[in-house]
BANU-166274 format. One record per atom (N, C-alpha, C, O, CB): atom name; x negated, y, z negated. Coordinates in steps of 0.05 Angstrom, whole numbers, padded with zeros to 5 digits. Glycine has a CB too. Layout:
# residues N
a_px_py_pz
CA_X_Y_Z
...
//
This chain:
# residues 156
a_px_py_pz
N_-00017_-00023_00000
CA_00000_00000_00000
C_-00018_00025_00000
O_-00032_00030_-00020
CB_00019_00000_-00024
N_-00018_00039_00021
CA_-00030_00064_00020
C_-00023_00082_-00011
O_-00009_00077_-00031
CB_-00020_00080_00048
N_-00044_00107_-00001
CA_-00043_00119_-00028
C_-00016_00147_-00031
O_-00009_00158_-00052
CB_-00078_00133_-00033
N_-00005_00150_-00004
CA_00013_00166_00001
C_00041_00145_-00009
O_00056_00149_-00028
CB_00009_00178_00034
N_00043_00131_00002
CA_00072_00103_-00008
C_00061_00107_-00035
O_00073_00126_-00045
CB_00071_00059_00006
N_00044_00098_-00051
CA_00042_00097_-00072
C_00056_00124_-00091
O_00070_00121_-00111
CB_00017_00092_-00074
N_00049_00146_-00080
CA_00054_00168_-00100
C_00076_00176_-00092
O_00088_00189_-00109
CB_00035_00191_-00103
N_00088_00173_-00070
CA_00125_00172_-00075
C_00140_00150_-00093
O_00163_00154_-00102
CB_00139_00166_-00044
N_00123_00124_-00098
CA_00133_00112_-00111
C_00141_00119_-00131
O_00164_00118_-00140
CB_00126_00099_-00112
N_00109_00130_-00147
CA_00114_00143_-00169
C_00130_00161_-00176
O_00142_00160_-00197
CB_00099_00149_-00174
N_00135_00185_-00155
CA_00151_00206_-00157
C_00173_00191_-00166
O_00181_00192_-00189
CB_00155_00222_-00133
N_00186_00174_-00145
CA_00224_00157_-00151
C_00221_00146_-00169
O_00242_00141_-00182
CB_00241_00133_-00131
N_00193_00134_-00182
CA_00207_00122_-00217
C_00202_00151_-00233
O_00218_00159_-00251
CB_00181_00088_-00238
N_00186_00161_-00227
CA_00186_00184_-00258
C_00214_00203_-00247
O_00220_00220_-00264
CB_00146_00213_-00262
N_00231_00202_-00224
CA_00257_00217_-00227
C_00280_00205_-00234
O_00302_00215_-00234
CB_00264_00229_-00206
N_00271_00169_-00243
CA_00294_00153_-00242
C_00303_00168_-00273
O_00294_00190_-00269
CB_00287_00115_-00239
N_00312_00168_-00294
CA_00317_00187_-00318
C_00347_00206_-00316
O_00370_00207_-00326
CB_00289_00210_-00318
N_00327_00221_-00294
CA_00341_00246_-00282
C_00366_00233_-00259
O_00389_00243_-00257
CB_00315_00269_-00264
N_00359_00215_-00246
CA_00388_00206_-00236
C_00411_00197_-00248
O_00435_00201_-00243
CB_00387_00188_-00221
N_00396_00181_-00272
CA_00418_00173_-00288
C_00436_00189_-00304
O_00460_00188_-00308
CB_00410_00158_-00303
N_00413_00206_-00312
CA_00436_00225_-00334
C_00446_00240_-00316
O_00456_00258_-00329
CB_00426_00246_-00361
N_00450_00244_-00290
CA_00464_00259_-00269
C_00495_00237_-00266
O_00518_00246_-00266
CB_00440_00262_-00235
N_00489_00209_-00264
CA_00507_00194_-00260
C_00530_00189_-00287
O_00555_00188_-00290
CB_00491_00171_-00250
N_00505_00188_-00307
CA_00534_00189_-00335
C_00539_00221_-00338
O_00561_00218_-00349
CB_00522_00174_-00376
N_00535_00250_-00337
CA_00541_00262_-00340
C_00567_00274_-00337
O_00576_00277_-00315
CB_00529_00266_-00337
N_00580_00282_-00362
CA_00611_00293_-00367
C_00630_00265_-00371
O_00654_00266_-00367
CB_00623_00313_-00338
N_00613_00238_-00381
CA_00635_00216_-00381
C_00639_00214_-00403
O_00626_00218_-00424
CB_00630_00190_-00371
N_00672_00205_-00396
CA_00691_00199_-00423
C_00682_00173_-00433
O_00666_00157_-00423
CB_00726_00197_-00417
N_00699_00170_-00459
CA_00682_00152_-00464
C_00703_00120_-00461
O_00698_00098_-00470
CB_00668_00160_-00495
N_00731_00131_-00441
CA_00744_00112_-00431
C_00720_00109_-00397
O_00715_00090_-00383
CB_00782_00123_-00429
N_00716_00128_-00396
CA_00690_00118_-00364
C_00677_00108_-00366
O_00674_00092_-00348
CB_00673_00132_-00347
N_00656_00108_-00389
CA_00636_00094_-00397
C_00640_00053_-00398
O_00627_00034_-00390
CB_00630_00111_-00427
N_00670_00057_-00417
CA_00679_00028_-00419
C_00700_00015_-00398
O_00712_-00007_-00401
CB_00692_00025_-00446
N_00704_00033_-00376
CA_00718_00027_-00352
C_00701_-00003_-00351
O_00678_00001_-00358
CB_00716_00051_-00324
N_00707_-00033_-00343
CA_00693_-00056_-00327
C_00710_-00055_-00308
O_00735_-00054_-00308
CB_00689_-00086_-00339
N_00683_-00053_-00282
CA_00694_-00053_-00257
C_00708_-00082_-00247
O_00706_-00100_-00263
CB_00672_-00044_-00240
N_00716_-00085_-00233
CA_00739_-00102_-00226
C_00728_-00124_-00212
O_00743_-00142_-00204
CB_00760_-00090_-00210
N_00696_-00122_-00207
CA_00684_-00159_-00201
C_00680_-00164_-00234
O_00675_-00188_-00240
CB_00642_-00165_-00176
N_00681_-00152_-00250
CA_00675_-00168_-00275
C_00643_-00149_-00286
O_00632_-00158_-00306
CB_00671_-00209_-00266
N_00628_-00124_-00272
CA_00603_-00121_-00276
C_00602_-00110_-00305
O_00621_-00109_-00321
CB_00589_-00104_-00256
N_00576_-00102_-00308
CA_00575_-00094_-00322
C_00587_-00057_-00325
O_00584_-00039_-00308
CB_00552_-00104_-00324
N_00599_-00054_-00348
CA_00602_-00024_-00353
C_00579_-00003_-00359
O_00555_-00008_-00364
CB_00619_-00022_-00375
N_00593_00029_-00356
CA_00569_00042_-00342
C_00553_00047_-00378
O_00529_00053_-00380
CB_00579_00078_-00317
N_00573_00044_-00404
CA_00553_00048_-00423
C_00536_00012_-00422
O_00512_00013_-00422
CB_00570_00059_-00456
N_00549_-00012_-00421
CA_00535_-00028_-00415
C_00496_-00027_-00398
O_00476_-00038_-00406
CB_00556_-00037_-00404
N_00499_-00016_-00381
CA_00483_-00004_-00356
C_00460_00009_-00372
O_00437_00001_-00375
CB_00501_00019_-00333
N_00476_00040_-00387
CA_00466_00048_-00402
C_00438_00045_-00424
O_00417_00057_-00428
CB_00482_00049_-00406
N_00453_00020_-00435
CA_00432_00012_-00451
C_00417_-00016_-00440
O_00402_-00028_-00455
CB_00444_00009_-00478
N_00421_-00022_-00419
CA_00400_-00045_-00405
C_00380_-00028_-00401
O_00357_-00036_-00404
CB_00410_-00063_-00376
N_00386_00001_-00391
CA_00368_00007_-00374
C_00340_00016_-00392
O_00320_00018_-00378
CB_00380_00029_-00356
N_00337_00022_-00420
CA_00315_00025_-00439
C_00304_00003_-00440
O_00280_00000_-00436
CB_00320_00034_-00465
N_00328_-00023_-00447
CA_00318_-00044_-00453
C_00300_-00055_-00439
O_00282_-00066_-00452
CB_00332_-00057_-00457
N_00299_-00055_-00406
CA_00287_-00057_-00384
C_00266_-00046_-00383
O_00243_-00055_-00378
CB_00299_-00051_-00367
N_00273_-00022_-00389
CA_00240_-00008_-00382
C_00216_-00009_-00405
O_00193_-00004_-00401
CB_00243_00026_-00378
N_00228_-00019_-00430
CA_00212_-00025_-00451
C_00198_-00055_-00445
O_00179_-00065_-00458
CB_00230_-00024_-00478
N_00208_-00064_-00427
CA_00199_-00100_-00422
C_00175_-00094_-00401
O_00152_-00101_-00399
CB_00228_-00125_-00405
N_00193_-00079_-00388
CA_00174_-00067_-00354
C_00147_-00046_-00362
O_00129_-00042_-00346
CB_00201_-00041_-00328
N_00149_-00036_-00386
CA_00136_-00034_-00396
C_00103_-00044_-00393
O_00083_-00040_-00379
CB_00148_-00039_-00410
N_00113_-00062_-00422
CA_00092_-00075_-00430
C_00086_-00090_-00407
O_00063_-00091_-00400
CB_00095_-00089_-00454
N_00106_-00103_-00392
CA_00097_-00118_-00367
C_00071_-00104_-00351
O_00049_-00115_-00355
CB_00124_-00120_-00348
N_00071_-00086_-00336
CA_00051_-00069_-00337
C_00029_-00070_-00352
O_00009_-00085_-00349
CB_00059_-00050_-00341
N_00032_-00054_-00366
CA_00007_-00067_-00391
C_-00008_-00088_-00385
O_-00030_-00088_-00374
CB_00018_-00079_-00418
N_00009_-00110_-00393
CA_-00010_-00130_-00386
C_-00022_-00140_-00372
O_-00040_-00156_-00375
CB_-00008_-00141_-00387
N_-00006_-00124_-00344
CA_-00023_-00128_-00322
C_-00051_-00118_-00317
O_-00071_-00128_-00308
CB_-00010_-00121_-00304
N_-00045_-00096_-00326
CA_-00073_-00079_-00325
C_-00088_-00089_-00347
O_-00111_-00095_-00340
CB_-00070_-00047_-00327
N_-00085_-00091_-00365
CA_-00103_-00101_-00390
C_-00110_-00128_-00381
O_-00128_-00125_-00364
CB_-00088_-00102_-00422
N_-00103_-00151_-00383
CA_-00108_-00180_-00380
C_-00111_-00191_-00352
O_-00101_-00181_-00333
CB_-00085_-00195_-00392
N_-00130_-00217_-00352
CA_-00131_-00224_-00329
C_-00115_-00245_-00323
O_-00111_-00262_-00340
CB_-00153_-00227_-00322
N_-00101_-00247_-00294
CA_-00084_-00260_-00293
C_-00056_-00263_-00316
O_-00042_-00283_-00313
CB_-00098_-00278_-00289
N_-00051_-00250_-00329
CA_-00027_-00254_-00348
C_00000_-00267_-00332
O_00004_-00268_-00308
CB_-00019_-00222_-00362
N_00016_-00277_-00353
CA_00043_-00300_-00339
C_00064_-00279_-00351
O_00073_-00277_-00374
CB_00047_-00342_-00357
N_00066_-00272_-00339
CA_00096_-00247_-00349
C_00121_-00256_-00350
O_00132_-00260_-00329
CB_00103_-00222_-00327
N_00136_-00261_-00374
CA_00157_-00283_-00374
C_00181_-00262_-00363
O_00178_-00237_-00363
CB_00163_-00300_-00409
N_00209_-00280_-00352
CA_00230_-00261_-00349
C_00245_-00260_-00377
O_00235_-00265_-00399
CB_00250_-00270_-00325
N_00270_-00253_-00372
CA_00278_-00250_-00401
C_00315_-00250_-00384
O_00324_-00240_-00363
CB_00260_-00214_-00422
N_00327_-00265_-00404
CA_00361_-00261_-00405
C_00372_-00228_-00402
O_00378_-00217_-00423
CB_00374_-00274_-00438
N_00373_-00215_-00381
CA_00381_-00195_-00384
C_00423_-00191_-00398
O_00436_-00174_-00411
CB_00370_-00186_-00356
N_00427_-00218_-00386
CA_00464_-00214_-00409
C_00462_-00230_-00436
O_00479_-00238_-00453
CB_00500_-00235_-00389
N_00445_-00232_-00435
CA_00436_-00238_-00460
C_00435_-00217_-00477
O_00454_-00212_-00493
CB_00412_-00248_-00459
N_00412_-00203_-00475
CA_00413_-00182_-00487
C_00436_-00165_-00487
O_00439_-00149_-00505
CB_00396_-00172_-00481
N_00448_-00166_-00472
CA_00475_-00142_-00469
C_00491_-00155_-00485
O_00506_-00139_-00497
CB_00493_-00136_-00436
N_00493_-00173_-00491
CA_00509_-00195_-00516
C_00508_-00189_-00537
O_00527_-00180_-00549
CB_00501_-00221_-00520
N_00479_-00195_-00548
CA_00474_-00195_-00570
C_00464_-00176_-00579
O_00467_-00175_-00603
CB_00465_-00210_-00575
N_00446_-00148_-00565
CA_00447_-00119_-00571
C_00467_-00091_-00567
O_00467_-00067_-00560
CB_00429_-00115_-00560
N_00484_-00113_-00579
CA_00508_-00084_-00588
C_00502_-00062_-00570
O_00487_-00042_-00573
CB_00502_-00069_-00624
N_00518_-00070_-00545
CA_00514_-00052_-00528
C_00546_-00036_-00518
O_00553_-00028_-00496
CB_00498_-00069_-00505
N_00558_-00036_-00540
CA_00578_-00018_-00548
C_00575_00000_-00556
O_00594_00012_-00565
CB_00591_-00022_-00559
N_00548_00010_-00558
CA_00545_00039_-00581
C_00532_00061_-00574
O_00514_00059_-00558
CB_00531_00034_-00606
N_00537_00079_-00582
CA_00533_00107_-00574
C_00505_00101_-00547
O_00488_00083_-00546
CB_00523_00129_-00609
N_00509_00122_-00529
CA_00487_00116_-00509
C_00460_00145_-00511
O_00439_00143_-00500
CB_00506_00114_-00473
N_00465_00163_-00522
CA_00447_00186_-00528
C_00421_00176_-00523
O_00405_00181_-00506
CB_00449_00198_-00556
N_00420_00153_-00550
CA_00386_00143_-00555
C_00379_00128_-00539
O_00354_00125_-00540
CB_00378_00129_-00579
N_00391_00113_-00522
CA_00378_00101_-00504
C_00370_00110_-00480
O_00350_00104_-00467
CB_00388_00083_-00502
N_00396_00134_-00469
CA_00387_00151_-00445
C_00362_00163_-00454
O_00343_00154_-00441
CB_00408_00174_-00436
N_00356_00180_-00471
CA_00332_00187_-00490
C_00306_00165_-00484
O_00286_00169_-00470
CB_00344_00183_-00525
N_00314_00147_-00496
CA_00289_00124_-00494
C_00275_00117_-00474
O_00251_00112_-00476
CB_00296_00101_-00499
N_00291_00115_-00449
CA_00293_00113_-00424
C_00279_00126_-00412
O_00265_00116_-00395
CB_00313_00116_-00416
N_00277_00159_-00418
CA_00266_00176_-00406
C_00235_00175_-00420
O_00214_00175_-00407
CB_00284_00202_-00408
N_00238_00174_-00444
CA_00212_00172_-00454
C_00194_00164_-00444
O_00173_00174_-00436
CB_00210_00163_-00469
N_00208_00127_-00446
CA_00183_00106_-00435
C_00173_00112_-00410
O_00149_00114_-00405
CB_00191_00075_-00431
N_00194_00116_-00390
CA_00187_00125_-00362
C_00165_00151_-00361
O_00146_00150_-00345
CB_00216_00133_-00347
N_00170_00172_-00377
CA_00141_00192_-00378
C_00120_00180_-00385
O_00101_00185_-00371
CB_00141_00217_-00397
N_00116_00161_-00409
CA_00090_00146_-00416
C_00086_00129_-00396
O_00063_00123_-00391
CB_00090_00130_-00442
N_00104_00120_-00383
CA_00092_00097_-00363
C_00087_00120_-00332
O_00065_00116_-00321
CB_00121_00063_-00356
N_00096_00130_-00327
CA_00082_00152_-00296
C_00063_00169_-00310
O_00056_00188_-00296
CB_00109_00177_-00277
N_00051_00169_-00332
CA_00032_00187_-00326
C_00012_00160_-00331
O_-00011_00169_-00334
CB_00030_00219_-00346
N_00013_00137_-00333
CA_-00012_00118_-00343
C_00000_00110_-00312
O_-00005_00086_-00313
CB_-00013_00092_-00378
N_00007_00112_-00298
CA_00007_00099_-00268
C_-00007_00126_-00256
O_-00025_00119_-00242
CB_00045_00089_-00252
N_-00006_00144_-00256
CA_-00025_00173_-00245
C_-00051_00169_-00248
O_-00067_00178_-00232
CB_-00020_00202_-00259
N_-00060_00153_-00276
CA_-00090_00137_-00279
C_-00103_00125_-00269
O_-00127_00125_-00269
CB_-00093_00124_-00291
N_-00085_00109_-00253
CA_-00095_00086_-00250
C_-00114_00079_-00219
O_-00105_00084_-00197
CB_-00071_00070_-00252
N_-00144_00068_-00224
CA_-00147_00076_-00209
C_-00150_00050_-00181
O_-00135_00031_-00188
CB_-00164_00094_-00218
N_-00161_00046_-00163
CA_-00159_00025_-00148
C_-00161_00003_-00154
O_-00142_-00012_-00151
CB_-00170_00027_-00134
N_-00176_-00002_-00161
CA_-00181_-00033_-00173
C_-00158_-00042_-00190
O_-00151_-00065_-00185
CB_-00208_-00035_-00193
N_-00145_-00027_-00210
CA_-00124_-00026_-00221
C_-00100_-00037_-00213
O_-00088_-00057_-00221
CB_-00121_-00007_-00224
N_-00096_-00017_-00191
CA_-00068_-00024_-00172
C_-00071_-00043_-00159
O_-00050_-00048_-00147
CB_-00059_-00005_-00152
N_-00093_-00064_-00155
CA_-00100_-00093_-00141
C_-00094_-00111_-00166
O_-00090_-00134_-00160
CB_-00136_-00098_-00128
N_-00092_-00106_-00189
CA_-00091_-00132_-00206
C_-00061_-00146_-00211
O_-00038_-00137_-00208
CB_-00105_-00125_-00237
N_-00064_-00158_-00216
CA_-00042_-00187_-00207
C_-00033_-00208_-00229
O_-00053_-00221_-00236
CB_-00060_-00209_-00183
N_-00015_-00215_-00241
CA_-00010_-00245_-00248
C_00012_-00256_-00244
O_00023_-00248_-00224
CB_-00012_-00252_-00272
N_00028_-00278_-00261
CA_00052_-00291_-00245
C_00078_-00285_-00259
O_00080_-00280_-00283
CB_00049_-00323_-00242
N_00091_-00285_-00249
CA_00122_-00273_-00268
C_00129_-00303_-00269
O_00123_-00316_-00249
CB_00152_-00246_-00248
N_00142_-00316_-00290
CA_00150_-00339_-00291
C_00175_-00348_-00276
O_00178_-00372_-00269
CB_00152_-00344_-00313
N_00197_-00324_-00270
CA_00207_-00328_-00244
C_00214_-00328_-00228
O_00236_-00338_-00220
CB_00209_-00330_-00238
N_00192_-00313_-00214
CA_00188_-00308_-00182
C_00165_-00308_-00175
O_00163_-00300_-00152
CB_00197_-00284_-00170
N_00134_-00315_-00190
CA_00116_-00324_-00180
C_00106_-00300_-00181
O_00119_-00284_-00194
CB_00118_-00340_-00159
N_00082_-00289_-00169
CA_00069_-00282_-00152
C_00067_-00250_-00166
O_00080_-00234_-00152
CB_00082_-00289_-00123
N_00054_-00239_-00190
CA_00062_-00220_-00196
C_00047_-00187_-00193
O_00031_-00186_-00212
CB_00068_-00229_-00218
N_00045_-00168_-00182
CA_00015_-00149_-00175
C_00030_-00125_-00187
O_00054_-00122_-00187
CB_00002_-00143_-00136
N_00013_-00110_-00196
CA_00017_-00073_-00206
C_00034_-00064_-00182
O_00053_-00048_-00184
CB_-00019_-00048_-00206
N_00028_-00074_-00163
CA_00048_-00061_-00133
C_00074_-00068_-00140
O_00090_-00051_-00148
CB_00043_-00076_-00098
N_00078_-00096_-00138
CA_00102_-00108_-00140
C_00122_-00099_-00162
O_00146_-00094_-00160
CB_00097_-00135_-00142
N_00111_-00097_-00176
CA_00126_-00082_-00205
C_00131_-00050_-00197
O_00153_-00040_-00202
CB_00103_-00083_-00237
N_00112_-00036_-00186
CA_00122_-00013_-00175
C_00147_-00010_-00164
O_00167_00002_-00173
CB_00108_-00006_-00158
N_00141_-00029_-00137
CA_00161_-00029_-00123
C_00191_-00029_-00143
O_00210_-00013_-00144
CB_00157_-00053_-00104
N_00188_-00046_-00152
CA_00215_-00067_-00165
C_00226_-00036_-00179
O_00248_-00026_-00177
CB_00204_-00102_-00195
N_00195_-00023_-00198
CA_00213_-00002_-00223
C_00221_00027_-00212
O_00233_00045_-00223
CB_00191_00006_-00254
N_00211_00025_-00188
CA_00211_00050_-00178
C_00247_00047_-00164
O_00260_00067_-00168
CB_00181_00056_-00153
N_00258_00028_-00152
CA_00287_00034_-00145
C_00302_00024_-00178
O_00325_00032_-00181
CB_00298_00011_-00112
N_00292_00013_-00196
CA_00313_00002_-00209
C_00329_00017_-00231
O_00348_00005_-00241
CB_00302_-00019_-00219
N_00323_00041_-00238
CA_00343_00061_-00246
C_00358_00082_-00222
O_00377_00096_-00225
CB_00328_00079_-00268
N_00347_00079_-00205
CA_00373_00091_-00180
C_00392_00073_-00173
O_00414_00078_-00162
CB_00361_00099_-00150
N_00379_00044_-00182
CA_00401_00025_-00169
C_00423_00025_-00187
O_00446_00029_-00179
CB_00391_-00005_-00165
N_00416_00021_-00212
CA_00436_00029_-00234
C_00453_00054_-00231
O_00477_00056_-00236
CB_00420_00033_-00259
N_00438_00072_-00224
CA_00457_00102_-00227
C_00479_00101_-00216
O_00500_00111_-00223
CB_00446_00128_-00216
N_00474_00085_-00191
CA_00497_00073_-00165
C_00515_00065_-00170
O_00535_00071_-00157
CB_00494_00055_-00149
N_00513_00041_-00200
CA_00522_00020_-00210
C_00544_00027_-00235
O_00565_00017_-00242
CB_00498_00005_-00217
N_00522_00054_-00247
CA_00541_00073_-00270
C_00564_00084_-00251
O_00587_00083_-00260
CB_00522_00104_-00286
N_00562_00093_-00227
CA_00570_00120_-00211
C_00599_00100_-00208
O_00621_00109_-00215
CB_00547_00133_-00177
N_00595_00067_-00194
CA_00617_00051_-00187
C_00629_00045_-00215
O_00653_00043_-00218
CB_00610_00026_-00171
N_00611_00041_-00233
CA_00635_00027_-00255
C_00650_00050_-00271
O_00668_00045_-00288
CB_00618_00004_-00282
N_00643_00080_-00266
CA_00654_00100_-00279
C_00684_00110_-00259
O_00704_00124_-00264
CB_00629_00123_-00283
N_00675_00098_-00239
CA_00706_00111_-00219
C_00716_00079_-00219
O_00725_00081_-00196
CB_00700_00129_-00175
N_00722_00054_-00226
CA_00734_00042_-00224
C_00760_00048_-00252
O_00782_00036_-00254
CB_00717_00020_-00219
N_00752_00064_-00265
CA_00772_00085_-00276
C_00794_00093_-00275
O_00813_00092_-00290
CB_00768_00100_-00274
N_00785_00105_-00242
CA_00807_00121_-00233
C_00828_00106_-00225
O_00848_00117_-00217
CB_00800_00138_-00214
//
C-alpha cells in the first residue's frame, strides 16, 4: 500500500468518531432502541459495540507492532452485546470511542515502514498485517454510522 492510500486511511479512521456522533445526534431515546426489522442490532446497541471494538482493535494493533508474529484471537461480538449491558446510557462510550481512536491515529502517524509490514494470524481469518487491520478499522465506524442511521429511521 503506497504511502498516499495509507494516510487517507488514516484520515477515515481518525474521522470515524465524528461520523458517528453525526449519525446518533438529536436521538430519542425511543430511536436509539428502535430494532430494525431484520432483527439487527439497535443504534444504542451499535453504540456501545463500537468502543468495545475499538478497545480490542486496539490492542490488536499493539500486538502487532510489539510481538513477532502474534495469533490475534476473534472474540463473540453478540456476546458481548449480551452480556455488557448494552442498554445503558451511550455518552461514555461515544466518549471512549473517540478517545481510543485519537491514541490509536496518532501511534499509526508513527509508524514507520518496517512497522506497517509486520504481520500475524487472526484466529479467524488467518493471515493477519498492520495493513489489513487498517483497512478493516478504517471503514468500520462509518459502516456502523450507516447502520445507526438505518436502525434509527426504522422508527419512523
Amino acid at each position: 500500500m503506497d504511502l498516499e492510500r495509507r494516510r487517507a486511511l488514516i484520515e477515515r479512521y481518525r474521522a470515524g468518531p465524528s461520523v458517528v456522533e453525526a449519525a446518533l445526534a438529536g436521538a430519542s431515546e425511543a430511536e436509539l432502541d428502535a430494532r430494525p426489522a431484520d432483527g439487527g442490532w439497535t443504534a444504542r446497541e451499535v453504540a456501545h459495540h463500537l468502543p468495545d471494538s475499538e478497545m480490542t482493535a486496539a490492542i490488536r494493533l499493539r500486538r502487532l507492532i510489539v510481538e513477532d508474529q502474534p495469533v490475534i484471537q476473534g472474540y463473540d461480538h453478540d456476546l458481548f452485546a449480551r452480556r455488557l449491558h448494552y442498554g445503558r446510557p451511550i455518552a461514555s462510550s461515544v466518549a471512549a470511542l473517540a478517545a481510543v481512536r485519537a491514541v490509536t491515529a496518532d501511534l499509526l502517524d508513527c509508524l514507520t515502514d518496517d512497522e506497517w509490514l509486520r504481520a500475524g494470524t487472526h484466529s479467524d481469518s488467518g493471515a493477519y498485517s498492520v495493513l489489513d487491520w487498517l483497512e478493516i478499522y478504517a471503514a468500520h465506524a462509518h459502516d456502523h454510522a450507516d447502520q445507526i442511521r438505518q436502525a434509527r429511521a426504522s422508527r419512523a
